[in-house]
BASEPA-687721 format. One record per residue (C-alpha): residue in one letter; x, y, z. Coordinates in steps of 0.05 Angstrom, whole numbers, always signed. Example, Ala and Ser with C-alpha at 12.3 -4.5 7.8 and 13.67 -1.06 7.14 Angstrom:
BEGIN
+----+--------+--------+--------+
| aa |     c1 |     c2 |     c3 |
+----+--------+--------+--------+
|  A |   +246 |    -90 |   +156 |
|  S |   +273 |    -21 |   +143 |
+----+--------+--------+--------+
! end
This chain:
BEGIN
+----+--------+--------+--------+
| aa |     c1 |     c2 |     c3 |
+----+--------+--------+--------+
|  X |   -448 |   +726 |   -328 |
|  X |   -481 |   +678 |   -272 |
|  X |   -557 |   +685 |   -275 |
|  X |   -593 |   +706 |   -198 |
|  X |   -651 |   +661 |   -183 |
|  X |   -714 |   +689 |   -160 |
|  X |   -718 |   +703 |    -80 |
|  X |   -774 |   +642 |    -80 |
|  X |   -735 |   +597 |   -111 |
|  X |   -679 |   +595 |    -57 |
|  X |   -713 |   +554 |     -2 |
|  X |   -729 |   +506 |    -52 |
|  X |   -669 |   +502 |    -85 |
|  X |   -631 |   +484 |    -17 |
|  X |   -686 |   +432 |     -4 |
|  X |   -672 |   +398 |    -65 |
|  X |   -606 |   +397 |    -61 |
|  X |   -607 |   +375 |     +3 |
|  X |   -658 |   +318 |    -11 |
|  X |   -599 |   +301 |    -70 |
|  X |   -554 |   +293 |    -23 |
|  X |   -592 |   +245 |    +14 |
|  X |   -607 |   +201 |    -28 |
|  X |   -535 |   +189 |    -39 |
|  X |   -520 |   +173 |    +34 |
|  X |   -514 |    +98 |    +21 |
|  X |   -465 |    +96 |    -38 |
|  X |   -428 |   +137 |     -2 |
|  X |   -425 |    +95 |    +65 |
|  X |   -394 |    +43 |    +15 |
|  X |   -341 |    +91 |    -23 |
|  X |   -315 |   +106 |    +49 |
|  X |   -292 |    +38 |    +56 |
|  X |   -278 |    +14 |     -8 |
|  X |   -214 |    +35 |    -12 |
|  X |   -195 |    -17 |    +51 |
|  X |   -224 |    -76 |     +6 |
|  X |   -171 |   -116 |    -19 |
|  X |   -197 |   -128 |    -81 |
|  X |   -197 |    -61 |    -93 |
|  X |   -124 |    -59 |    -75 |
|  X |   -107 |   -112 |   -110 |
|  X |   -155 |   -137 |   -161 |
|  X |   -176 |   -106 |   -231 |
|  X |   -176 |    -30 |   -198 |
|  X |   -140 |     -5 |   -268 |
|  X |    -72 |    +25 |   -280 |
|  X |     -9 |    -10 |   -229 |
|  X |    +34 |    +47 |   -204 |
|  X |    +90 |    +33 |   -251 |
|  X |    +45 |    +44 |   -313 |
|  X |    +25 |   +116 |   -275 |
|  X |   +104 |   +133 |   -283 |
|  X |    +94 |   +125 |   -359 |
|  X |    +67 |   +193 |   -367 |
|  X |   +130 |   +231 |   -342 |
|  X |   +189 |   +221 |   -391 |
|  X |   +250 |   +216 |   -346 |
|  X |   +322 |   +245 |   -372 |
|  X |   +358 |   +178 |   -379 |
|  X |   +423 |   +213 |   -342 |
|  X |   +384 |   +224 |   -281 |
|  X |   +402 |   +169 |   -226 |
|  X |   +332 |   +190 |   -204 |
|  X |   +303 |   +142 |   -253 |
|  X |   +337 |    +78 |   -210 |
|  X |   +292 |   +105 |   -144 |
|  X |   +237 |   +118 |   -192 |
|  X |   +237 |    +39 |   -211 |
|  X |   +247 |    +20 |   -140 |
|  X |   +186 |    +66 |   -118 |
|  X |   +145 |    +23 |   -171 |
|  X |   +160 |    -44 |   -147 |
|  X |   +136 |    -15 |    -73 |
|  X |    +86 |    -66 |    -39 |
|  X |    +18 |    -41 |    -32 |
|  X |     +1 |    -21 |    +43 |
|  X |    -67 |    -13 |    +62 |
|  X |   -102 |    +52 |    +74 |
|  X |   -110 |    +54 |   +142 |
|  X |    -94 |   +104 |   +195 |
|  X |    -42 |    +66 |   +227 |
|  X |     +2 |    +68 |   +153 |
|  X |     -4 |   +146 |   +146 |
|  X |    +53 |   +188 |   +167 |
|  X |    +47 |   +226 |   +233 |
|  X |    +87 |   +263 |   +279 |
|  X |   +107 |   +242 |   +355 |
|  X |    +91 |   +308 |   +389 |
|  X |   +137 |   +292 |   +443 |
|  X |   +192 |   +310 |   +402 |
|  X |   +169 |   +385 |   +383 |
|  X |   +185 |   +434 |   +355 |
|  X |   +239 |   +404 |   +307 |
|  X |   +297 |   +453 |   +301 |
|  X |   +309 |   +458 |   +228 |
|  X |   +271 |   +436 |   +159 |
|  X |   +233 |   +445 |   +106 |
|  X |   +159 |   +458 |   +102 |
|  X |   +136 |   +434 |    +36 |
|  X |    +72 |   +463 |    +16 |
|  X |    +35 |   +432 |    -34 |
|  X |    -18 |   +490 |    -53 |
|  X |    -77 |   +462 |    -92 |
|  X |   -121 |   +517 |   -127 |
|  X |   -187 |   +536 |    -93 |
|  X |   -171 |   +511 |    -25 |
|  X |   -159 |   +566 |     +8 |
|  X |    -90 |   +560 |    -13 |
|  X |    -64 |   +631 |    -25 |
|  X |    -96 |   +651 |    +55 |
|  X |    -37 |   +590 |    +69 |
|  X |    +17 |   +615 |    +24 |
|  X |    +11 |   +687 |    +44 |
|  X |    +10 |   +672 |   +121 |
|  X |    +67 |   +621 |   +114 |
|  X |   +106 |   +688 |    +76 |
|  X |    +85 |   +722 |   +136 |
|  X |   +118 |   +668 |   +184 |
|  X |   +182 |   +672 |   +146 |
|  X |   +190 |   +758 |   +147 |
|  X |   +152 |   +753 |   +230 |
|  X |   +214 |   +696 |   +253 |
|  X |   +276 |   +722 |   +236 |
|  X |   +338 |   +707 |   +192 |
|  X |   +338 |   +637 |   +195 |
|  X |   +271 |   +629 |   +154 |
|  X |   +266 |   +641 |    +86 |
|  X |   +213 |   +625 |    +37 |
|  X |   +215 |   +596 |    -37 |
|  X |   +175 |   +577 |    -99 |
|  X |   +176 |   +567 |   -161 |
|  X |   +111 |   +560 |   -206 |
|  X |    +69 |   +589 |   -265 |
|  X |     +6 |   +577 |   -322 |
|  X |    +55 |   +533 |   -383 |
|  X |    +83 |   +468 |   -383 |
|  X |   +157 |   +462 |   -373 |
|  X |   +163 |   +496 |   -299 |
|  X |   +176 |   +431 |   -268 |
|  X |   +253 |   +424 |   -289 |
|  X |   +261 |   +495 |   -260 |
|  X |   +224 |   +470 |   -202 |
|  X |   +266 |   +408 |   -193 |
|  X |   +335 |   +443 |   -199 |
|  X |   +307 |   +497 |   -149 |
|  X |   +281 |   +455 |    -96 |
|  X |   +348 |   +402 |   -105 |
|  X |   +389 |   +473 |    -82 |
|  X |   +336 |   +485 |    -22 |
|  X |   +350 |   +412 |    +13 |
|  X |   +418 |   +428 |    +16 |
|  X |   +462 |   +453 |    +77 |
|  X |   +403 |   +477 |   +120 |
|  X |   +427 |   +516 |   +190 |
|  X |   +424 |   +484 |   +249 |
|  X |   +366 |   +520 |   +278 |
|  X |   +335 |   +548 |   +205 |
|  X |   +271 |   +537 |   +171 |
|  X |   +255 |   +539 |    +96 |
|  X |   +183 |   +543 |    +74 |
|  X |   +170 |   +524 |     +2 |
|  X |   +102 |   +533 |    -41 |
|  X |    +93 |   +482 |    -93 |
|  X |    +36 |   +511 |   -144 |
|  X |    +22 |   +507 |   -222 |
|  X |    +60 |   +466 |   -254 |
|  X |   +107 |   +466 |   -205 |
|  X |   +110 |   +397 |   -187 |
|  X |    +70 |   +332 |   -213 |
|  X |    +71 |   +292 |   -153 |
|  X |    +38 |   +228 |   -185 |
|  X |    +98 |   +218 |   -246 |
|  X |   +156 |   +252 |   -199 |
|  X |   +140 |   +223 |   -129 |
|  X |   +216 |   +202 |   -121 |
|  X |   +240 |   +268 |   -118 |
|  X |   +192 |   +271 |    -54 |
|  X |   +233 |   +214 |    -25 |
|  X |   +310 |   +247 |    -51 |
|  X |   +290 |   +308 |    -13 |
|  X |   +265 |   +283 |    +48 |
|  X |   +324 |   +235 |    +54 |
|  X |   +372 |   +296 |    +40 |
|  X |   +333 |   +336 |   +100 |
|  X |   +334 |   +285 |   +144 |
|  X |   +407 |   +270 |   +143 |
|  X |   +424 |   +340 |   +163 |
|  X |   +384 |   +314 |   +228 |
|  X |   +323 |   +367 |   +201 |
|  X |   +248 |   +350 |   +189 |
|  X |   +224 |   +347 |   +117 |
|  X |   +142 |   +373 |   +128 |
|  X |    +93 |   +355 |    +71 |
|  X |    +31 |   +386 |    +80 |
|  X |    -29 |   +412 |    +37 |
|  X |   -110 |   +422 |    +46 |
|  X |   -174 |   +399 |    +20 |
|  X |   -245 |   +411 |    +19 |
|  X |   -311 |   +386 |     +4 |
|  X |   -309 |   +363 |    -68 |
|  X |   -372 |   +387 |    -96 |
|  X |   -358 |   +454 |    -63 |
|  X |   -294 |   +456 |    -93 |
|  X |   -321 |   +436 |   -162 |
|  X |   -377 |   +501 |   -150 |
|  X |   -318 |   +546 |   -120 |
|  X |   -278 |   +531 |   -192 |
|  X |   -331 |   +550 |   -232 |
|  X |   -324 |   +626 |   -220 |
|  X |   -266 |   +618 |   -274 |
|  X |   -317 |   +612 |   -333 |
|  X |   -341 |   +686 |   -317 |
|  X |   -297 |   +722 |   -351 |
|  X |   -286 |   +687 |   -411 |
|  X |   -371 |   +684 |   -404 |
|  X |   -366 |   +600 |   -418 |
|  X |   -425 |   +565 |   -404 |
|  X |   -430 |   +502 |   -347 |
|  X |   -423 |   +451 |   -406 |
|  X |   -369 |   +485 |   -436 |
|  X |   -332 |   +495 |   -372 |
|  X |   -345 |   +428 |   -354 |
|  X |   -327 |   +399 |   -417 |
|  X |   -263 |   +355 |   -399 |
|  X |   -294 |   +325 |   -335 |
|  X |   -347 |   +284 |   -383 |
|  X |   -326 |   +210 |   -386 |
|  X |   -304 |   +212 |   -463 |
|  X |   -248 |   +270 |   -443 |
|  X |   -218 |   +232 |   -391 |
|  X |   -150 |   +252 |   -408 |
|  X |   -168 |   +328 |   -423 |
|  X |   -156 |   +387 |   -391 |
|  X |   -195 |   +446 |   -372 |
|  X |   -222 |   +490 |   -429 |
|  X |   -201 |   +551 |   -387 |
|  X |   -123 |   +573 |   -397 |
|  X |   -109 |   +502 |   -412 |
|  X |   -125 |   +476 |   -354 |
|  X |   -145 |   +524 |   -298 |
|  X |   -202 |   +483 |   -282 |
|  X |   -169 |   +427 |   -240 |
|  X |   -213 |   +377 |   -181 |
|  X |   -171 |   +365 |   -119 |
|  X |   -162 |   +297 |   -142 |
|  X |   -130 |   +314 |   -206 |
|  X |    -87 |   +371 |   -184 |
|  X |    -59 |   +314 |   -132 |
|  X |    -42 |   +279 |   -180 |
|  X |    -26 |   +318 |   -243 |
|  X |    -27 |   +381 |   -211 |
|  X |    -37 |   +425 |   -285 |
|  X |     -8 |   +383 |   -331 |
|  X |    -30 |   +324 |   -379 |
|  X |    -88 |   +285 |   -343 |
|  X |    -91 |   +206 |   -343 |
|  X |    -70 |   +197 |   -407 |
|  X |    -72 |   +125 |   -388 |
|  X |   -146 |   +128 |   -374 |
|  X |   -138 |    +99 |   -307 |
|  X |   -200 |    +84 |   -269 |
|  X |   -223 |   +126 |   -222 |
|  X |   -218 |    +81 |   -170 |
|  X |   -145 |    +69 |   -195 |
|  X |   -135 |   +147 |   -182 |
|  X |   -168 |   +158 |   -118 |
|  X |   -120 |    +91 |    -94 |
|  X |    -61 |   +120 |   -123 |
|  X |    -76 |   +188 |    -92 |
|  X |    -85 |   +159 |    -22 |
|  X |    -19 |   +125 |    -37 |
|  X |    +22 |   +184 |    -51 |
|  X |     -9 |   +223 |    +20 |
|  X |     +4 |   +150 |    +59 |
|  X |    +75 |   +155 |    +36 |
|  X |    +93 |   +230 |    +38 |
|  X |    +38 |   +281 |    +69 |
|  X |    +59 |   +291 |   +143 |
|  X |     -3 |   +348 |   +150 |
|  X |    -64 |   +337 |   +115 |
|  X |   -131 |   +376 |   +142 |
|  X |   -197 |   +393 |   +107 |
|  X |   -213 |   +460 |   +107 |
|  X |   -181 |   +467 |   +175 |
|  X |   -144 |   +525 |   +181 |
|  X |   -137 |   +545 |   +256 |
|  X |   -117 |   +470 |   +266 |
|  X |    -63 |   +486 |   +202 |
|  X |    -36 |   +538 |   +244 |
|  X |    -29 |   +511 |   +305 |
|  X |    +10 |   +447 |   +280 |
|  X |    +54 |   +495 |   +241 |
|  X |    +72 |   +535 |   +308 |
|  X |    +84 |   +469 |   +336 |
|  X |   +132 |   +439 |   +288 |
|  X |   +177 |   +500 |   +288 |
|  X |   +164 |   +537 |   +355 |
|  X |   +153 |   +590 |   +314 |
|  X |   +111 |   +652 |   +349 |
|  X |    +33 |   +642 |   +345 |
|  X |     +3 |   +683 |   +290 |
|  X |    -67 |   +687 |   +261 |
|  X |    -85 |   +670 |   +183 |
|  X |   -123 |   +718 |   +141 |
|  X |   -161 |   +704 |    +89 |
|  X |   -133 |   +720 |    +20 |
|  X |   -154 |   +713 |    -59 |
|  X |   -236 |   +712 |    -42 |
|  X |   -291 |   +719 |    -87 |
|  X |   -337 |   +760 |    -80 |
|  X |   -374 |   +749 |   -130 |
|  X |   -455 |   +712 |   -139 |
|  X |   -447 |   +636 |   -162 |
|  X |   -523 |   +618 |   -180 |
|  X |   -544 |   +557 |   -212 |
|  X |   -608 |   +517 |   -232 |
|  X |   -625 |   +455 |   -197 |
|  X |   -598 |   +415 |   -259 |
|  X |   -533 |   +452 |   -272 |
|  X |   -533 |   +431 |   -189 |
|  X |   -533 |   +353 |   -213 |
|  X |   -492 |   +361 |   -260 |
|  X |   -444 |   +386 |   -220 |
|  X |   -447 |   +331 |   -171 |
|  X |   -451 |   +280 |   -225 |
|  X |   -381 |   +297 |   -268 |
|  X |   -347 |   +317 |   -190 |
|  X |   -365 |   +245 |   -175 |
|  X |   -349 |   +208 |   -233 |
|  X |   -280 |   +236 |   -242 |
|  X |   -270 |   +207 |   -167 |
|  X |   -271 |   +272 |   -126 |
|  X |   -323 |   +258 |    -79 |
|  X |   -294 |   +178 |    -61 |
|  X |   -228 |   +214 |    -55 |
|  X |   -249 |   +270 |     -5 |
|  X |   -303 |   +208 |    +32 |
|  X |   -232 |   +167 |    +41 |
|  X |   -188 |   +221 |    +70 |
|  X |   -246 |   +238 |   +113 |
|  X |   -249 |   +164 |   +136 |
|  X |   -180 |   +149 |   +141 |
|  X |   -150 |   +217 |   +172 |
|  X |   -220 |   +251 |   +210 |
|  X |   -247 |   +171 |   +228 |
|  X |   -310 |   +195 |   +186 |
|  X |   -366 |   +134 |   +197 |
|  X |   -320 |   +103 |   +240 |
|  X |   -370 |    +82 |   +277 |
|  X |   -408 |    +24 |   +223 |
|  X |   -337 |    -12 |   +223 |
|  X |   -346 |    -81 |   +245 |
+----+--------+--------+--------+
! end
């Protein structure tokens, strides 16, 4: 069980973590713009994205394995605001799609998934909602096959919502499928809607730890696969119910960089894959989520609730605290969540030259 630290140790546990934090201020003014050096784009940054489509083992029938080689050969673009997708307001709400929902654990997710269910029952007969997910390897076939049936013959005026969860969907080693489906929406004149959320990365990292309670694991065990010698593990917990953001991105719950990519390779590649396909992307934002929903579909304004909360004490000692930070950061979490704050909130904006 967590331990409770003394009432007069709580002011100066928040000082010192806030001192920490501080003193991290300028490597993290340079991760926010590292991604935009070219070098870094293009230099010795690790893994290409072709050797990243190694770790999914395509059926050789599938003429999704001819897109999956064209994906690879892709240019790099830049990661800069101008390249990410966006939607021309002027033309809302669409009439028809699909709003694919890309639910990463411990992000407020299930608040999301339960008020999107809510949409679907609140709008009528032409919305429907579907997903397909679970805790074992070998749900992404079913996935696949399910969502191929979803992009098909949408109404004229209908909405599908679908929730992408664990092991539904690895969007790192499958990311053509994201460019089949949209291409099949689209042609039926409907909008194809990626969309997921974030969150500060430490917090995420402490918000994940309530999952060694029950199974009483300590931090280090917990925390195990996030050391630099088990790059490629997963989570101790249920075989990987311990995911970062950055990971579940990629990987979502299955095998992790088996490759050993850097983590600069994986925070690139992950900024790739919301560049090319993520039409929504907020950070704990979830009045904003709402409202761009509603927009999109003209659907009927309705407020979120807040689902799936702990409520539970999380209380750790000012070293577990570091080492915390420390693992979140080397695995790449926090230069991920400083980039998508830079390139889609304009986060230090201000020091470009």
């Amino acid at each position: 069980m967590p331990r409770r630290l003394p009432r007069c140790k709580v002011v100066t546990w928040f000082s010192a973590l806030l001192l920490l934090a501080l003193s991290f201020t300028a490597a993290r003014i340079y991760v926010a713009f590292h991604l935009s050096d070219k070098y870094s784009l293009e230099g010795e940054a690790g893994n290409s994205s072709a050797e990243f489509l190694k770790e999914f083992v395509w059926p050789s029938n599938e003429p999704i394995v001819e897109l999956a080689l064209e994906i690879a050969k892709k240019p790099k673009i830049p990661p800069l605001l101008s390249n990410m997708r966006s939607i021309d307001e002027s033309k809302l709400p669409y009439k028809c799609g699909i709003i694919f929902f890309y639910h990463i654990a411990c992000t407020g997710g299930a608040s999301m998934n339960h008020w999107l269910g809510k949409q679907v029952k609140h709008n009528g007969p032409h919305t429907s909602y579907w997903t397909s997910w679970g805790r074992h390897d070998g749900r992404e076939r079913k996935f696949i096959d399910g969502m191929n049936n979803q992009t098909k013959k949408i109404g004229p005026n209908e909405w599908r919502v679908v929730h992408a969860h664990g092991y539904s969907y690895f969007p790192n080693a499958s990311e053509a499928y994201l460019y089949q489906w949209r291409e099949e929406v689209e042609s039926q004149g409907c909008a194809f809607v990626v969309t997921t959320m974030l969150r500060d990365a430490i917090g995420h990292t402490i918000s994940q730890t309530k999952g060694m309670i029950k199974p009483n694991l300590t931090l280090d065990e917990f925390m195990s696969h996030l050391e630099p010698e088990n790059y490629n593990q997963r989570g101790i917990f249920e075989r990987g119910a311990f995911v970062t953001q950055l990971d579940y991105l990629l990987y979502n719950m299955g095998p992790r960089n088996e490759y050993n990519a850097t983590k600069e390779e994986k925070v690139r590649r992950a900024v790739e894959l919301l560049q090319r396909h993520f039409d929504v992307l907020l950070l704990s934002d979830y009045d904003r989520f709402t409202d761009i929903i509603h927009k999109i579909t003209g659907w009927s304004p309705t407020t979120m609730k807040q689902a799936n909360v702990f409520d539970g004490d999380l209380n750790y000692s000012y070293a577990e605290l570091q080492k915390i930070k420390h693992l979140t950061e080397a695995n790449g979490d926090t230069m991920f969540i400083d980039a998508v704050k830079h390139l889609y909130y304009g986060h230090l904006e201000h020091l470009v030259i």
